[in-house]
C-alpha positions as CSV (number, residue, x, y, z in Angstrom):
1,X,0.0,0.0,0.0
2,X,3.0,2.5,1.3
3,X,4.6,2.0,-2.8
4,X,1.3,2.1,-4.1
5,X,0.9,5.6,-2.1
6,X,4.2,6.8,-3.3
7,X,4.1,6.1,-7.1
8,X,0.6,7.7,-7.0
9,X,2.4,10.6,-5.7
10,X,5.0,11.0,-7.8
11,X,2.5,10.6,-10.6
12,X,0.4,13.6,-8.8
13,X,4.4,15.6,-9.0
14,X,4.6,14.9,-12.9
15,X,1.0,16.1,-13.6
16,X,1.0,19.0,-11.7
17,X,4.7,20.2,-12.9
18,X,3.5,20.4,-16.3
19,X,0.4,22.0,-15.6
20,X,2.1,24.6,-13.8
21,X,5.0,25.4,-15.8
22,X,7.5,23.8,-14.1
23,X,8.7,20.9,-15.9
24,X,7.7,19.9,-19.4
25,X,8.5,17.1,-21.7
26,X,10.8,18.2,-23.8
27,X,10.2,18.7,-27.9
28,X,6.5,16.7,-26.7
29,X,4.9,18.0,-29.5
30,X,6.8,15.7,-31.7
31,X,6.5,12.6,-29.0
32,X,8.7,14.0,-27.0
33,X,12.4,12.3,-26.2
34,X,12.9,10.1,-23.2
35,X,15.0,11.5,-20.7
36,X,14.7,15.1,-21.8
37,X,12.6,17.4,-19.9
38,X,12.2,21.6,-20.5
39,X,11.8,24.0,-17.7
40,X,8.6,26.1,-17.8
41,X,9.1,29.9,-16.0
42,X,8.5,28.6,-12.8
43,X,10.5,25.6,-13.0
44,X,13.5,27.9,-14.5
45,X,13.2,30.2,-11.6
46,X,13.1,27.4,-9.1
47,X,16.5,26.1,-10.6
48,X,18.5,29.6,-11.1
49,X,17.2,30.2,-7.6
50,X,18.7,27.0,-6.3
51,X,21.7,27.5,-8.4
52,X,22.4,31.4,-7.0
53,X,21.8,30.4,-3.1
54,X,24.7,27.6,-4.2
55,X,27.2,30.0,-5.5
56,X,26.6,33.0,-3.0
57,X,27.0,30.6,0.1
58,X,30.3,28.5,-1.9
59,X,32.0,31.2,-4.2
60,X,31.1,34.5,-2.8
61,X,30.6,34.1,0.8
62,X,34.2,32.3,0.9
63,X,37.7,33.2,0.1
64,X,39.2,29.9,-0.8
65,X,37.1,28.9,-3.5
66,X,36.9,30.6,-6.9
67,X,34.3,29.6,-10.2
68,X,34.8,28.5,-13.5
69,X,33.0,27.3,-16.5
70,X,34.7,25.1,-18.5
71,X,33.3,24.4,-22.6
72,X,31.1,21.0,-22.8
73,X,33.7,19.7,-25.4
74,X,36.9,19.0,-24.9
75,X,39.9,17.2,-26.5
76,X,39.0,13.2,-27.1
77,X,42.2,13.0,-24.8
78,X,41.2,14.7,-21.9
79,X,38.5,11.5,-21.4
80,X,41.2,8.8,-23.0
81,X,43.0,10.2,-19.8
82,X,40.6,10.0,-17.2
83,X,39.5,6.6,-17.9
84,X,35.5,7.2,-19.5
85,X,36.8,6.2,-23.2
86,X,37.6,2.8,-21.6
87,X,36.3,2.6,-18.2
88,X,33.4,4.7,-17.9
89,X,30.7,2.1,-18.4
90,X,27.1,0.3,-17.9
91,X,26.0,-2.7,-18.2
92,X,22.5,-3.9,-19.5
93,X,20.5,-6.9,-20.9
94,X,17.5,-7.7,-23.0
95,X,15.0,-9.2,-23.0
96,X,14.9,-12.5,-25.9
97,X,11.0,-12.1,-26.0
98,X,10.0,-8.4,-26.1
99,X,13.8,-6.8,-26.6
100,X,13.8,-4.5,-24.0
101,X,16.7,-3.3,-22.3
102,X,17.6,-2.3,-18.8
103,X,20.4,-1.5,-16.3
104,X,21.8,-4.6,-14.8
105,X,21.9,-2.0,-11.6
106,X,18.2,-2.2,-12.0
107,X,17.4,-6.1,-11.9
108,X,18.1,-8.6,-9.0
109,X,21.3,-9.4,-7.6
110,X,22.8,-12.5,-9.7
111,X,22.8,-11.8,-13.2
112,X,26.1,-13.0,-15.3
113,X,28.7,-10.6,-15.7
114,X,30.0,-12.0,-19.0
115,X,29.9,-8.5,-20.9
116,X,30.4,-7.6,-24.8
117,X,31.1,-4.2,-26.0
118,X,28.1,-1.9,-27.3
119,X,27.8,0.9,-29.7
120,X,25.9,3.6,-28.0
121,X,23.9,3.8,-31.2
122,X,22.3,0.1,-30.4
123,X,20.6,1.6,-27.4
124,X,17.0,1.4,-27.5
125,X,14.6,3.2,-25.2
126,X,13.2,1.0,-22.1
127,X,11.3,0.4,-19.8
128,X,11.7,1.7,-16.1
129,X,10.2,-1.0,-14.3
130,X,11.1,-4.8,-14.8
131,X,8.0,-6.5,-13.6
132,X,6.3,-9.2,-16.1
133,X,7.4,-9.7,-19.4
134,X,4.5,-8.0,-21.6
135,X,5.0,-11.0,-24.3
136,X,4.0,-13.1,-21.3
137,X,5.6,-14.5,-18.0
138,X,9.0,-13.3,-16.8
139,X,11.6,-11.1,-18.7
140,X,13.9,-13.9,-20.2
141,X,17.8,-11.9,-20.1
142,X,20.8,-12.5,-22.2
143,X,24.1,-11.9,-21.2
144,X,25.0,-8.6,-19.7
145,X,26.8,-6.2,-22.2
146,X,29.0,-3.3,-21.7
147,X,28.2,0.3,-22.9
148,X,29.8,3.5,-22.5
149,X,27.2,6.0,-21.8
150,X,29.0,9.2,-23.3
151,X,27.5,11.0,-26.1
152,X,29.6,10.2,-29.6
153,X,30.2,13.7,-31.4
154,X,32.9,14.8,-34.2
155,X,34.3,18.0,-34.4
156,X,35.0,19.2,-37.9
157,X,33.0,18.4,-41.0
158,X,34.8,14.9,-41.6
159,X,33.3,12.6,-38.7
160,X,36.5,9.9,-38.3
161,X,38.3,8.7,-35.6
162,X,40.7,12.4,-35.5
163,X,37.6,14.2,-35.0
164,X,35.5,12.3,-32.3
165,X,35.3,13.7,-29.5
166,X,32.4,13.2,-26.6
167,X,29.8,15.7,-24.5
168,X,30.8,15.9,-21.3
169,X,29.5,13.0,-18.8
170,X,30.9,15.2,-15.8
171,X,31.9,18.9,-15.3
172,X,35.5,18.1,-13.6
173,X,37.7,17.1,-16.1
174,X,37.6,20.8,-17.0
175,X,38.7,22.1,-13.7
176,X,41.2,19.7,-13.5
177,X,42.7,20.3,-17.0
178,X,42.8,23.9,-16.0
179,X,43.8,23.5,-12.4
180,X,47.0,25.3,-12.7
181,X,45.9,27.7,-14.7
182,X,43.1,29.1,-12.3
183,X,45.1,29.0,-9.4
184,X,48.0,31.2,-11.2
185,X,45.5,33.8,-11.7
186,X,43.3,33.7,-9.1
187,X,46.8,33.4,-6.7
188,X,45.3,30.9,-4.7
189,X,47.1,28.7,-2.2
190,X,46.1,24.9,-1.0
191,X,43.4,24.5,0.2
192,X,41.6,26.0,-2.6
193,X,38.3,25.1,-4.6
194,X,36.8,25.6,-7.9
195,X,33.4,25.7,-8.2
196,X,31.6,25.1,-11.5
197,X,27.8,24.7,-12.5
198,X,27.3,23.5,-15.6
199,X,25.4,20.5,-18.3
200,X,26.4,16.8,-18.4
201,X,25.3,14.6,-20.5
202,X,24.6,10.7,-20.3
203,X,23.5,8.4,-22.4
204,X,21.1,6.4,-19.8
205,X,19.9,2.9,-20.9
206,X,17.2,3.5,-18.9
207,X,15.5,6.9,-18.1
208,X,13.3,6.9,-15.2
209,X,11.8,8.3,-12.1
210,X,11.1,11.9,-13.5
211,X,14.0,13.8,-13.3
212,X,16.1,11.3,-11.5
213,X,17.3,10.0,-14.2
214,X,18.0,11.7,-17.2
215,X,19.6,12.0,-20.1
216,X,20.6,15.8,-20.6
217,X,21.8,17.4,-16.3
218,X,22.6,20.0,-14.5
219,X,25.7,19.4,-12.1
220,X,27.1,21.4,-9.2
221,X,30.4,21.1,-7.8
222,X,33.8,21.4,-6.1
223,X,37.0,20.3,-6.8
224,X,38.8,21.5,-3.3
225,X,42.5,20.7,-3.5
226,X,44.7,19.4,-0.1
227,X,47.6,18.8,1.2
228,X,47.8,15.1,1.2
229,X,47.8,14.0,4.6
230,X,44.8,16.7,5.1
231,X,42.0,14.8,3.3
232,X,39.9,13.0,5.7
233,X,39.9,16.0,8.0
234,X,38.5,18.3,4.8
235,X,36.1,15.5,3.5
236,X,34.3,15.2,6.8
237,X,34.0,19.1,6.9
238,X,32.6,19.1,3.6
239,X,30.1,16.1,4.0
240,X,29.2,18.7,6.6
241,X,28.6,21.7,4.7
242,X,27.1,19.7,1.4
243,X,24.4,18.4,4.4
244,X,23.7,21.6,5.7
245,X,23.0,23.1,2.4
246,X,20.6,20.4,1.4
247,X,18.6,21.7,4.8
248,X,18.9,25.3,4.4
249,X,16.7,24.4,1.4
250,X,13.8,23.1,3.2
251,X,14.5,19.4,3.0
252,X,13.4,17.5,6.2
253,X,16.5,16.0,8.2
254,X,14.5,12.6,8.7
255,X,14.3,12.4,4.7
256,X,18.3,12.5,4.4
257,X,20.5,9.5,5.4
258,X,24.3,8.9,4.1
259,X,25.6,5.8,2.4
260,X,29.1,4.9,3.1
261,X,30.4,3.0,-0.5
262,X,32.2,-0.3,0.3
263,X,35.6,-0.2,-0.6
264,X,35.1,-2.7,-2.8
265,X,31.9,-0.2,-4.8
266,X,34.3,2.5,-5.1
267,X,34.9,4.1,-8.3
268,X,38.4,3.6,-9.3
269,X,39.9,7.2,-8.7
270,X,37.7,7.3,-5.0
271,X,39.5,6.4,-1.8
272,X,35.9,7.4,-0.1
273,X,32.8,8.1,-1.2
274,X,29.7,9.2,1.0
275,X,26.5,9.4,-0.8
276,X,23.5,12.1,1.0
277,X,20.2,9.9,0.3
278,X,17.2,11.3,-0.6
279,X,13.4,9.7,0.6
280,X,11.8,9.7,-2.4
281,X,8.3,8.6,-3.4
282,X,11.1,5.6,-5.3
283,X,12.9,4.8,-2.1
284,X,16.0,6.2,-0.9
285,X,18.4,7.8,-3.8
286,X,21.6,9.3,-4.0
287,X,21.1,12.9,-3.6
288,X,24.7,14.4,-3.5
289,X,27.7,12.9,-3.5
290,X,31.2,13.4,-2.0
291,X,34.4,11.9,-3.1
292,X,37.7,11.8,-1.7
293,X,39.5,11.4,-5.5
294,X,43.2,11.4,-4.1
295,X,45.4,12.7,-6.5
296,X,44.5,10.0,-9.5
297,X,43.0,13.0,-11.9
298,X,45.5,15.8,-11.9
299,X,48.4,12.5,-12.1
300,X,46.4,11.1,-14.8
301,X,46.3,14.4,-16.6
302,X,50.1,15.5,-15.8
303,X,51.5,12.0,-17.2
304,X,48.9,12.0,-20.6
305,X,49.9,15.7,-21.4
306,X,53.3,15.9,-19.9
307,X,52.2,19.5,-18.4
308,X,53.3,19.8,-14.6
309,X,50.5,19.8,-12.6
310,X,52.3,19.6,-9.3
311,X,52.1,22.6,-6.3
312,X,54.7,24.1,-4.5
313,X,54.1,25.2,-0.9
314,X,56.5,28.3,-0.1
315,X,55.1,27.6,3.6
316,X,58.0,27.3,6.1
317,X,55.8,27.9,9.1
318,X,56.7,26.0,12.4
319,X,59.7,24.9,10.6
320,X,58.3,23.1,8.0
321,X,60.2,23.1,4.6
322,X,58.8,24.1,0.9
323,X,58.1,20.9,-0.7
324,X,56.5,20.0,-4.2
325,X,53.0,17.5,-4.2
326,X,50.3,16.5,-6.5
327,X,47.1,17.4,-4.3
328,X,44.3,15.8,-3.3
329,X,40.9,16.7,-4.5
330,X,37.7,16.4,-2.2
331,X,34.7,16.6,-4.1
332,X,31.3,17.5,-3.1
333,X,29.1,17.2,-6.2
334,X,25.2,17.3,-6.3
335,X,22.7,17.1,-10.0
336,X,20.4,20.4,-9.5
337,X,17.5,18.6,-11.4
338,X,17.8,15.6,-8.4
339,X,18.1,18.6,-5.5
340,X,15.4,19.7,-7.4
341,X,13.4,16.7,-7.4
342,X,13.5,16.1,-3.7
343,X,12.4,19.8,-2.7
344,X,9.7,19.5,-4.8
345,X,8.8,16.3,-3.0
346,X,9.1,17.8,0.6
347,X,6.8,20.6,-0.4
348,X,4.4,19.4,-2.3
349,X,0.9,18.9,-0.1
350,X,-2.4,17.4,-1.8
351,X,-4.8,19.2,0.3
352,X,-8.6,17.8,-0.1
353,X,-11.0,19.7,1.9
354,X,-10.7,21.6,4.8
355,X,-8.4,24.5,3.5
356,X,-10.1,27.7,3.0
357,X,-9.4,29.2,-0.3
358,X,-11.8,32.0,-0.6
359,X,-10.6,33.4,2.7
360,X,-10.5,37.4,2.0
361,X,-13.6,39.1,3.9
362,X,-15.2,41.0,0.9
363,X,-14.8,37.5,-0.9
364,X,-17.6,34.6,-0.5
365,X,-16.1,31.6,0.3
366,X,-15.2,29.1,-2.4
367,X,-15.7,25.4,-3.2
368,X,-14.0,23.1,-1.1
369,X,-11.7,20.2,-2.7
370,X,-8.1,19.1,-3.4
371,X,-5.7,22.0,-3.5
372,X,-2.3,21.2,-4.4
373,X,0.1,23.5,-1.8
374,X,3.6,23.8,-2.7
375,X,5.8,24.4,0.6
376,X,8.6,26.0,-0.9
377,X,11.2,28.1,1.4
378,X,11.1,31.8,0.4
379,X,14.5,31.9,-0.7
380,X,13.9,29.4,-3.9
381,X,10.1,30.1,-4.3
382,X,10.0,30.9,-8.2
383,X,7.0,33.8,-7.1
384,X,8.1,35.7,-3.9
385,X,4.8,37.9,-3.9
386,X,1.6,38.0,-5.5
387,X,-0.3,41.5,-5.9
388,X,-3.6,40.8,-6.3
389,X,-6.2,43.2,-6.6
390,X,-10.0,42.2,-5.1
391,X,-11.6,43.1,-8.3
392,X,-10.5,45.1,-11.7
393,X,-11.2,48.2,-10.7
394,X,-8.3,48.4,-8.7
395,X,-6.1,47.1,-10.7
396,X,-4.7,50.6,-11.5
397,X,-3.5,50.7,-7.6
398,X,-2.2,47.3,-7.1
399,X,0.0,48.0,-10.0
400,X,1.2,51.1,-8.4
401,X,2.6,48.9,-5.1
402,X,3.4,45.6,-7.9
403,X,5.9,48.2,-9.6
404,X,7.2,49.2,-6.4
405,X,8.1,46.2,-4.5
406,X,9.0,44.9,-8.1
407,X,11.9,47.1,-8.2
408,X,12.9,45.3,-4.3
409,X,12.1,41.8,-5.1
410,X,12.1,41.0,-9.0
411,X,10.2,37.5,-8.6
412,X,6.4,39.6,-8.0
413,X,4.1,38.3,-9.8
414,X,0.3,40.3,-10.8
415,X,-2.8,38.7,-11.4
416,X,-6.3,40.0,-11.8
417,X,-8.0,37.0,-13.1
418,X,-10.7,34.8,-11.9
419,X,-11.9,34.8,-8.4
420,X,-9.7,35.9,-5.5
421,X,-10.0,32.6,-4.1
422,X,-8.8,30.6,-7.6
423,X,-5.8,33.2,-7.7
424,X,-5.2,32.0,-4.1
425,X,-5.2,28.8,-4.8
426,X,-2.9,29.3,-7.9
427,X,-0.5,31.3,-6.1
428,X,-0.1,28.2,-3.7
429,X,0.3,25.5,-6.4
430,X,3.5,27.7,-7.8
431,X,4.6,27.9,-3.7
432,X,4.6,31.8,-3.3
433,X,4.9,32.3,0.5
434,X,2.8,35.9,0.4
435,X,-0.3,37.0,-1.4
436,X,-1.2,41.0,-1.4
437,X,-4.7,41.5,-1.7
438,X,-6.0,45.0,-2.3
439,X,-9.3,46.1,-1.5
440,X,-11.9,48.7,-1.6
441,X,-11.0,49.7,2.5
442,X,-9.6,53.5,2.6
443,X,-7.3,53.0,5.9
444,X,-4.3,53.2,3.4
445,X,-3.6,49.2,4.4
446,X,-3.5,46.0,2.4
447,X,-4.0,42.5,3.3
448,X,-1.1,40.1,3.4
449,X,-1.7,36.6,3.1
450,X,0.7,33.4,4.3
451,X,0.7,30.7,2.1
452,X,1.2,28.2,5.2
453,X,-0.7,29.3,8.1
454,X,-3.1,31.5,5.7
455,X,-3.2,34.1,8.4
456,X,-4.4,37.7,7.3
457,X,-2.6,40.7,8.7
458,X,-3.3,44.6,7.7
459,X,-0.2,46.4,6.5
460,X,0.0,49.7,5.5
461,X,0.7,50.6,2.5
462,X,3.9,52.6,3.3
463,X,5.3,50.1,5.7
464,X,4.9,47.3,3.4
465,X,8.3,47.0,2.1
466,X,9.8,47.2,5.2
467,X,7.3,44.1,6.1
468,X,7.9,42.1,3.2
469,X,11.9,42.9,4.0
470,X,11.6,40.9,7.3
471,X,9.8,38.0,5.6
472,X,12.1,37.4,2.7
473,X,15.0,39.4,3.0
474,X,16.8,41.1,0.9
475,X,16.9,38.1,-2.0
């Protein structure tokens, strides 16, 4: 009953984001592609939000960590050195009777190992569930076959082997490549970070789960280089501040759990790697991820290009001597479409009955029934504040105080459509915290309304921005 609760709800999640302009199959009016979603203007706003409250708290509000944005291609080298050409791989399996494939990742424990090698251009799209065969009884599986999941391009107008090249599966190649580089001119010292937000792209044999899975991501990360020696002591300071920011967003602690990797499940350039876990309506998920990546990537890099890549530490503090090192690399990482995901999931409330829509005094109440409420904290909610005159007529003075605070808070949105009650109740599927109602009342005041407790207050007019101020903040 508890999975049959929770896919209903995620199915309630994919409805209502595309009828509110937050996430959109992508290209649908041509079938649509799996894996590839669009971001309406309130799912857009959700994400920059998310994406700015990241930067401000780990590039601007620190002084050891500096940004970037490295290009989505790069030299077909860069990922011969890193290990995706040849090591960066899934593994799946068909189906004999209805040829579909899926993720070995996905099935039961106990499926063969034996792999072949397989041309990205061979994958089909499949299912997300396993389940019953649909040709009858259970899925019968062939061997399990290798794939590299990297998207195949060529740069140049003759597509052969000298111009093939991939889009990017991960953003840190890029800072690694240009490690040196950015910490020249940015005169940086170890510890230092680089921060980067930027599109990945994998070629998933199996899309799923909304935006869990996909084929076309946003990533957000750091590549913080240590002294070696340092690294465990900067790797549990960062699982700490990669957890912290996943709360400051209005996730609910008892919906977060880490997963400590096996040794044996590592990655082959991890030494440690601790997974934040998401509850979603699927189970629990990686969320973020942080990796203690030793000093395999900027090696790997120095020994394929023959560029130093080494630092050299002029501190002779407490009587230490300069010395030479490759550094080790801490890396928080986290997929904004996944962070996404899992707000979306904490905030989202199917009310049915009981909550008062048509709650404004010169308003008669509406019709009770299922309200979707979208809990979102202030500081990512795409709409900060709705201005909302009662009726038309004074629509010319609710845009007076609309173009005011607009000039404050940009996110304001005005509408004068429909029934106060209706714009309510559409203000609180799109999760803006305030509604401004203005009436016909001449005490110079306007209504404020709270999207979670729905409590009323008078404000006047004049004070309103200092009101507002002390609810949102200056955002």
């Amino acid at each position: 009953m508890a999975n049959e609760k929770n896919a209903d709800k995620l199915e309630k999640i994919v409805s209502w984001a595309k009828r509110r302009g937050f996430v959109m199959p992508g290209s649908e009016i041509y079938g649509g592609l799996s894996g590839i979603y669009d971001f309406g203007p309130y799912g857009v706003a959700l994400k920059n939000n998310i994406k700015k409250l990241w930067w401000k708290k780990f590039v601007e509000n620190r002084d050891d960590i500096v940004g970037m944005e490295s290009a989505i291609l790069m030299n077909r080298k860069v990922w011969q050195a890193s290990g995706h050409e040849k090591g960066f791989v899934d593994e799946l399996v068909e189906c004999r009777k209805c040829h579909q494939r899926f993720k070995t990742d996905d099935l039961p424990k106990g499926e063969n190992p034996k792999s072949e090698i397989l041309n990205p251009k061979q994958i089909t799209n499949s299912k997300s569930q396993t389940g019953k065969c649909p040709n009858g009884g259970e899925h019968e599986f062939t061997e399990s076959k290798k794939f590299n999941p990297m998207f195949e391009t060529h740069v140049g107008v003759i597509p052969d082997e000298t111009s093939k090249t991939y889009l990017r599966p991960e953003t840190a190649q890029g800072m690694f490549t240009d490690f040196k580089q950015v910490m020249e001119v940015s005169r940086k010292k170890v510890p230092f970070g680089i921060a980067q937000i930027g599109k990945s792209f994998r070629n998933e044999i199996n899309t799923k789960d909304f935006l869990f899975r996909v084929r076309e991501f946003e990533i957000a990360e750091i590549e913080y280089f240590v002294k070696p020696g340092d690294d465990e002591k900067a790797f549990d300071e960062w699982l700490k501040n990669w957890e912290d920011f996943v709360l400051s967003l209005g996730i609910k602690k008892e919906n977060i759990k880490n997963y400590e990797h096996p040794k044996e499940g590592l990655s082959h350039y991890s030494q440690r790697t601790v997974d934040i876990q998401y509850n979603y309506p699927f189970g629990y998920k990686e969320l973020t991820g942080l990796a203690n990546r030793t000093d395999f990537d900027l090696k790997a890099h120095q020994e394929a290009s023959g560029k130093d890549l080494s630092y050299f530490d002029p501190s002779t503090s407490s009587g230490q001597v300069s010395e030479k090192y490759i550094p080790y690399v801490i890396e928080p990482t986290l997929g904004i479409e996944r962070l996404m995901l899992a707000i979306i999931c904490d905030a989202f409330e199917e009310v049915t009955g009981g909550r008062t829509v048509d709650s404004h005094p010169e308003e008669p109440q509406g019709d009770e029934g299922s309200e979707v409420v979208l809990h979102l904290d202030p500081s990512i909610a795409p709409v900060k504040v709705a201005v909302l005159p009662l009726v038309k007529k004074l629509s010319d003075k609710a845009q007076e105080i609309y173009k005011d605070l607009k000039t404050c808070w940009g996110e304001i949105e005005f509408d004068e459509s429909g029934s106060i009650g209706r714009r309510y109740r559409r203000q609180d599927e799109i999760g803006t915290p305030y509604c401004i109602t203005i009436d016909f009342e001449e005490d110079n005041k306007v209504t404020v309304r709270d999207r979670d407790t729905m409590k009323q207050e008078r404000v006047e007019i004049k004070e309103l921005k200092n009101y507002l101020f002390g609810k949102l903040g200056s955002f």
